[in-house]
Every structure is written in structure tokens, then in C-alpha cells.
C-alpha positions in Angstrom: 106.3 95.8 92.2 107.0 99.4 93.5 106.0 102.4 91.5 107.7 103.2 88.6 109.3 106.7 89.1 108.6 109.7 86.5 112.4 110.6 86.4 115.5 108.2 86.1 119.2 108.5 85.9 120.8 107.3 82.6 124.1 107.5 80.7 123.5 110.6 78.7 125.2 112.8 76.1 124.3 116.3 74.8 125.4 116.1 71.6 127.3 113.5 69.9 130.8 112.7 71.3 133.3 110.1 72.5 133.0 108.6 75.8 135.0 111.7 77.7 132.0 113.3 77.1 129.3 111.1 78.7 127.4 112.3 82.3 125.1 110.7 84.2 122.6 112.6 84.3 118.2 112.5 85.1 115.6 112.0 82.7 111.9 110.6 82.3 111.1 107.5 82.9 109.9 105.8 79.1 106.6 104.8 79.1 105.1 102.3 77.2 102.9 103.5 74.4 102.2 100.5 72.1 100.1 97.1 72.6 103.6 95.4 71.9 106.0 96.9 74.1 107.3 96.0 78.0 108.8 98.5 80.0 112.0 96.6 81.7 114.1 98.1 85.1 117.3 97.6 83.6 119.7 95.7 86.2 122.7 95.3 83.7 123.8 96.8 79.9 126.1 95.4 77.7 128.3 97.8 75.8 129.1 96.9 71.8 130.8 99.1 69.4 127.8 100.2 67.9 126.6 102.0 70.6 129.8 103.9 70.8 129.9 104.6 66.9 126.6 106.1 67.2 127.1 108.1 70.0 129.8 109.5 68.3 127.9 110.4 65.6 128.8 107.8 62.9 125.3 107.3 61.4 124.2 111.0 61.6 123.6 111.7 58.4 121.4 108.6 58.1 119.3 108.8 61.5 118.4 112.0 63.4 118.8 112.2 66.8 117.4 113.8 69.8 118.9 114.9 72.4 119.9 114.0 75.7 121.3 110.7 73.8 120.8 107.7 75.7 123.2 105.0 74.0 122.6 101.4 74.5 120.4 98.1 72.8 121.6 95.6 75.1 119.9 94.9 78.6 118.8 92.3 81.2 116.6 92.7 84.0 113.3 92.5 85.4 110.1 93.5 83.3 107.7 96.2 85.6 104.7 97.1 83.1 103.5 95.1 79.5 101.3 96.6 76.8 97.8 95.2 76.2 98.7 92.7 73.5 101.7 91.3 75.3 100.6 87.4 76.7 104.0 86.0 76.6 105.8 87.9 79.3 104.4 89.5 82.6 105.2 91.9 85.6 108.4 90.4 87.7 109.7 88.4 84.8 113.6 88.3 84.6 114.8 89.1 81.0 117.5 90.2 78.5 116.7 91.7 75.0 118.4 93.6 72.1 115.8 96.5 71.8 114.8 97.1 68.2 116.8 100.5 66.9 114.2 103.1 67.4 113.9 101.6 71.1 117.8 102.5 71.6 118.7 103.8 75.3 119.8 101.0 77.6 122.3 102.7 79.6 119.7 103.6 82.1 117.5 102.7 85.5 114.3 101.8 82.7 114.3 101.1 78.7 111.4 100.0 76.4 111.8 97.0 74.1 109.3 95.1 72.7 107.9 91.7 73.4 109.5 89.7 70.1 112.9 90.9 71.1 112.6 90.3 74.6 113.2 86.8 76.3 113.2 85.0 79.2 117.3 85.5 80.7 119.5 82.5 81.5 118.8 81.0 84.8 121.9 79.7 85.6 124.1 83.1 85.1 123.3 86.8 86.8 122.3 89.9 85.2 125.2 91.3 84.2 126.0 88.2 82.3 123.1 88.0 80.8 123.5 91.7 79.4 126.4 90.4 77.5 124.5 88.4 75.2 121.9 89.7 73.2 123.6 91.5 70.6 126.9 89.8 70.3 125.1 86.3 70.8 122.4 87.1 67.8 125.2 88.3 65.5 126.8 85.0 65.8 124.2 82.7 65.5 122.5 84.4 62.5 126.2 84.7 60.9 126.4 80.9 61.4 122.6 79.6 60.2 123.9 82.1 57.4 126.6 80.4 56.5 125.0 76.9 57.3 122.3 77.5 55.1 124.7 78.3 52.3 127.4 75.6 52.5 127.0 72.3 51.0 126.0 69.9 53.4 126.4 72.6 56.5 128.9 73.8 58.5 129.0 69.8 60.0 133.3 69.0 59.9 134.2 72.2 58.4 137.0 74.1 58.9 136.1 77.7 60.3 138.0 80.9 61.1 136.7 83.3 63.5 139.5 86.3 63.9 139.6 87.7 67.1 137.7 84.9 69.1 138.0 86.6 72.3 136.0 89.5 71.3 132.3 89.7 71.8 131.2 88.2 68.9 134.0 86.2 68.3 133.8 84.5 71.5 129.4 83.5 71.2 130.7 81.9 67.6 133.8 79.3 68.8 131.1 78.2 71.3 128.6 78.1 69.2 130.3 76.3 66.6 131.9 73.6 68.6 129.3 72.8 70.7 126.2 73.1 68.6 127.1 73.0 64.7 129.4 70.9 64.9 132.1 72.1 63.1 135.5 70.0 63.0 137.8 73.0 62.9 137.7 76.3 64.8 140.8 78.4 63.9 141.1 81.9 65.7 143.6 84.7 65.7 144.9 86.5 69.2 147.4 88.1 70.6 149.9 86.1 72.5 148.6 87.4 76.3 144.9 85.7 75.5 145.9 82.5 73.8 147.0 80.8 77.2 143.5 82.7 78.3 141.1 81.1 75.4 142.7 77.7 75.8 141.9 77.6 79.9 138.0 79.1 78.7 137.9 76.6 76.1 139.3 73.6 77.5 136.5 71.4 77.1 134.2 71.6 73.8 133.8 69.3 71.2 135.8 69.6 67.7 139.5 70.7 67.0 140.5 74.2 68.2 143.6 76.1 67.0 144.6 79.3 68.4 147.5 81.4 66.2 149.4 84.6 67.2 148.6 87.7 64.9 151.5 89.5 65.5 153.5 86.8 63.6 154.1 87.2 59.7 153.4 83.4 59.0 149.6 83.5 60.4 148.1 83.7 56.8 150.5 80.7 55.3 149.6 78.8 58.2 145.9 79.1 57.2 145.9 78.8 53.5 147.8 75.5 54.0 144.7 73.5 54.1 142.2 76.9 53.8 139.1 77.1 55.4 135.2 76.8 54.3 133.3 79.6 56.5 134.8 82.8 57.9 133.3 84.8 59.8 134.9 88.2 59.8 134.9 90.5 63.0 137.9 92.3 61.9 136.9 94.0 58.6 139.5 91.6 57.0 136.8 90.1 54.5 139.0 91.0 51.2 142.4 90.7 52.6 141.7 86.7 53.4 140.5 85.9 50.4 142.8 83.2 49.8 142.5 81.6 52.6 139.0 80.4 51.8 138.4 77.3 50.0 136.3 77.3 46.2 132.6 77.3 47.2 133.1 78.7 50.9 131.3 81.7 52.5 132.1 85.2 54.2 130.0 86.2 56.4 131.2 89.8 57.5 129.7 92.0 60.9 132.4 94.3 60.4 132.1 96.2 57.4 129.9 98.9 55.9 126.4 96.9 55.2 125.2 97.2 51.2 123.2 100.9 50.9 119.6 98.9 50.8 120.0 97.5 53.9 120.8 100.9 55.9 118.2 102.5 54.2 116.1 99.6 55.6 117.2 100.4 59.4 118.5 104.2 59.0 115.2 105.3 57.3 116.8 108.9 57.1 120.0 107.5 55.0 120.6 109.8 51.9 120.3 108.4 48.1 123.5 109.3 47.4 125.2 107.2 50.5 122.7 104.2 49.6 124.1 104.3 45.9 128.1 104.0 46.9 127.4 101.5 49.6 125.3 99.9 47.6 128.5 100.0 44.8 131.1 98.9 47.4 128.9 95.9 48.3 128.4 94.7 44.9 132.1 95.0 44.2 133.1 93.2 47.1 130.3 90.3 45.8 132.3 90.4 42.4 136.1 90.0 44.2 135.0 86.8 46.5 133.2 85.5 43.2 136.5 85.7 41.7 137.7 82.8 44.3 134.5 80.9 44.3 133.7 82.5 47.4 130.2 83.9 48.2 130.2 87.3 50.5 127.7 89.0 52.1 127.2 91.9 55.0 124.6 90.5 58.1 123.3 93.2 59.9 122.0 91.3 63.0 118.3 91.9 64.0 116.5 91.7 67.4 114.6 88.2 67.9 113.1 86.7 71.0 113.3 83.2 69.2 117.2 83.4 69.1 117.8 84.6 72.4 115.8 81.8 73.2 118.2 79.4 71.8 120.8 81.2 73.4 119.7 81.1 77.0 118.8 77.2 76.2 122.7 77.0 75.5 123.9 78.7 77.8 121.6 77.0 80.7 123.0 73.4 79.2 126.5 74.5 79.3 127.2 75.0 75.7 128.1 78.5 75.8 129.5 80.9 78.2 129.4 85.0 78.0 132.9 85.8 78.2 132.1 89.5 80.8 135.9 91.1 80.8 134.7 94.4 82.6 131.9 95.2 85.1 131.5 98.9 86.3 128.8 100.5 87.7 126.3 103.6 86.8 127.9 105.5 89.2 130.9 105.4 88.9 131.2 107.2 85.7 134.8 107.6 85.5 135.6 103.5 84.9 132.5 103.4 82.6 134.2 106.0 80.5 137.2 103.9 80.8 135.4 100.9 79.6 133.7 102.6 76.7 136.6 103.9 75.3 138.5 100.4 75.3 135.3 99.4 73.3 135.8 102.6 70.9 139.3 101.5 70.2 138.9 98.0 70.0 142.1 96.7 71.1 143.0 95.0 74.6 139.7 94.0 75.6 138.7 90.5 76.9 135.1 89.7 76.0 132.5 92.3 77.0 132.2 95.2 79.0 128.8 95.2 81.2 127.8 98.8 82.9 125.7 97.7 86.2 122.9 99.5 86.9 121.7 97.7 90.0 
């Protein structure tokens, strides 16, 4: 391996702002600092929401930030120094992770994650694919061991809705619920232009897939005809489909404010006050799906080697497939503005948008 640099170029910000406000600009090179850590040359970056939110400022008040901001948890590439008490990965390995919070700043030539969030990538897909899995493919599959965990007799035959099942996360959990949890019934919402898409993606799988139009008024009746047992909610539409779920089935929402413990238990800087109402509108929400016999709950996804594990084992045996919408590169900073923003807003975009460092 060549020498690391001292300086690098990353996607930076100079205060908080909206992706017309990004610049590529040069900073130091991370260096590692604990026994745990690995010190990766980033080839690839996913982009999620979240790291547009919190470049924007959303969690401000609950995490201080310095600055030049470096957004980013999401990476894949090739791993150029390990800490002393790393014996699981080594110099030249090719790898993807979702660094752990403090570690944020993947939109960059180097980032630092640690050893248990960092795994061996996919051999059968490139980097850039690779970068599209971590956090949208760990939200999924520990929405769905949630709600397999908490259904009688497991998610085996069920009937499942998954809203938007071309988005990031959306598109990980049809896969992942066809093909390894074997649910009978996947039912997803999408606009008429990516129904024709999903069904070409999604020809082959096992179980029953049914795709509905949500810009028709009958999607709703259509479900709560024979109702559903899981949904996992991508959309923030958690209370709004109550009815559609049958007594005894689960929410498990990735869209919504999380309960005020649980920030305070990733935002460390979150004030009392904001724990308390969150805290208030979680419980309340708890109460309204009791109501229907329907158990909710927030999942905050964390960073774990074991899962991305699983997830490169399923994608290497051709059970799942990152859906990658959008490539740009570093450089050309202009279309990765373009592509951040079309994350911000959340509308129109296929899958996941990759920034390509190398």
C-alpha cells in the first residue's frame, strides 16, 4: 500500500446547510487513534437521508458539531492501516461499513470506522454497489428480525406491506422478505412510472408480490380487504394505516421521530426537555396502535459487522440486489449536489444514490 497522505479532499460544508451549499474542499487525512478502529480509502459512499438532515442541521440542538462538516456513514473500499487490537481485518482488505455516529464523514478520499461495523464487501458486485448497502440494508433486516421476533410463529406466510419498495430501505426489505423470511405476501406502494420497473427487478423471488399505485384513492381499501400482519413503515405513515393492520400485528417504523431515550442514547448532547416530548409522542403513539391490537415501535438501526455479514452472504447467493439509481463522482460536484437534493426531497428517486470517490 502507498502512503497514506496528511491532506484529503472530502465533501465539506462550513456550516450547516442544504446541498447548494456543499464544496469539495481539502482536509486531514483521519488517523486512527484507538486499538479498535481501521482507517479505510473510501472508493464509494452511499448517500441516505440522514446524512442530508444532519447536514442541514436537523439534530443540532442534540449533537454539536465541528466544522468543516464531513457528512456521510456509508462506505466501501479498501482498508490501508488497522489498530493494535484489530485481528479480523487487515491492510488490502476490500470492505463496506456503516461507521458508528461519532465516526461520521464518508464523503471523502479516507474515513475511520471501527472493526465491529466493518465487513468483508460482496464479491460479486463493485464498490459503488456495495456502498449502497450498509445503512439501508441494516435498517431492514433489523426492522424484520424485529418484527419476526414479535409475531406469533414469524413472519413465515404473512402478509407484509413495505410503502415505497423502491426506495433504499424499501427495496433491501421486499428482497429480504421474499427470499429469506419467507413471507407469503409482499404488498408495496409506487408510483405508476416504477411499478413496470419493480416488477422487471423483481421478476424472480419466491412468495406473492403485489405492487399498487399511490396516486389512486382506492390503495387503502384495497389493503384492508384482507389487512396485513407486519408493516414496515418508510413513509412516516405508521398512524394513518392503522387499519390496515390485522389484531396482534406489528409496526415497525424508520421514519419517524425515535422515543426521547433513545436519542439521548445516540445524541448524547439532546436536551431534557426534547427527550421528555419525544419520549410523550412515542408513548402516545404505543397507546393508538394498542387500541387496534397493534404493537408499534421506532428502530433506530445500529452499525454491526455481523449483519452486513449476512447481507454480503445474500447478496453473493443472489438473494438480494442493491437497487444503485445514481452514480456521480467527487468531482463533479455539481451532479452530486443534484443527487443529494433528490435524497433531501424524497420524491423521484430509484433506489440509491452512490457519490464515487475512486
Amino acid at each position: 500500500m502507498p502512503p497514506t497522505p496528511e491532506s484529503m479532499r472530502a465533501l465539506v460544508l462550513s456550516a450547516y446547510g442544504k446541498p447548494s451549499t456543499y464544496r469539495v474542499g481539502t482536509v486531514p487525512t483521519p488517523k486512527i487513534k484507538e486499538p479498535h478502529e481501521v482507517l479505510i480509502r473510501v472508493y464509494a459512499a452511499g448517500v441516505n437521508r440522514i446524512d442530508i438532515d444532519f447536514a442541514n442541521g436537523m439534530v443540532k440542538v442534540a449533537s454539536k458539531a465541528t466544522f468543516p462538516y464531513i457528512p456521510g456513514f456509508d462506505a466501501a473500499g479498501k482498508i490501508v492501516a488497522v489498530g493494535s487490537a484489530v485481528k479480523d481485518l487487515k491492510v488490502g482488505d476490500a470492505v463496506f461499513t456503516r461507521v458508528p455516529d461519532r465516526y461520521r464523514g464518508t464523503f471523502a478520499e479516507y474515513c475511520i470506522s471501527t472493526s465491529s461495523a466493518t465487513a468483508l464487501k460482496p464479491t460479486s458486485v463493485p464498490f459503488s454497489d456495495a456502498a449502497a448497502i450498509p445503512l439501508a440494508g441494516l435498517t431492514a433486516l433489523q426492522s424484520i428480525r424485529r418484527a419476526q421476533s414479535e409475531i406469533a410463529g414469524g413472519l413465515t406466510g404473512k402478509t407484509v406491506l413495505v410503502p415505497g419498495g423502491l426506495s433504499g430501505v424499501g427495496s433491501f426489505a421486499v428482497q429480504l422478505l421474499r427470499n429469506e423470511f419467507g413471507a407469503g405476501k409482499v404488498v408495496t406502494t409506487l408510483s405508476p412510472g416504477k411499478i413496470a420497473i419493480a416488477k422487471d427487478l423483481w421478476a424472480e423471488g419466491e412468495g406473492e408480490m403485489v405492487y399498487l399505485d399511490y396516486t389512486k384513492k382506492d390503495v387503502d381499501a384495497a389493503i384492508r380487504e384482507e389487512g396485513v400482519d407486519f408493516m414496515l413503515d418508510t413513509t412516516a405513515n405508521a398512524m394513518a394505516s392503522l387499519r390496515l393492520i390485522r389484531s396482534r400485528g406489528v409496526i415497525v417504523t424508520v421514519s419517524k421521530l425515535p422515543a426521547g431515550g433513545v436519542m439521548k442514547s445516540r445524541l448524547h448532547d439532546s436536551p431534557w426537555i426534547l427527550v421528555v416530548v419525544l419520549n410523550l409522542i412515542n408513548w402516545l403513539n404505543i397507546w393508538r396502535a394498542s387500541r387496534y391490537g397493534v404493537k408499534y415501535s421506532y428502530l433506530w438501526m445500529k452499525p454491526d459487522r455481523k449483519g452486513l455479514e449476512e447481507l454480503a452472504s445474500w447478496v453473493d447467493g443472489g438473494k438480494v440486489k442493491p437497487v444503485v439509481g445514481r452514480k456521480s463522482r467527487l468531482e463533479d460536484l455539481e451532479a452530486v449536489k443534484d443527487g443529494c437534493e433528490e435524497v433531501f426531497k424524497g420524491n423521484g428517486g430509484l433506489g440509491k444514490f452512490v457519490i464515487e470517490i475512486i
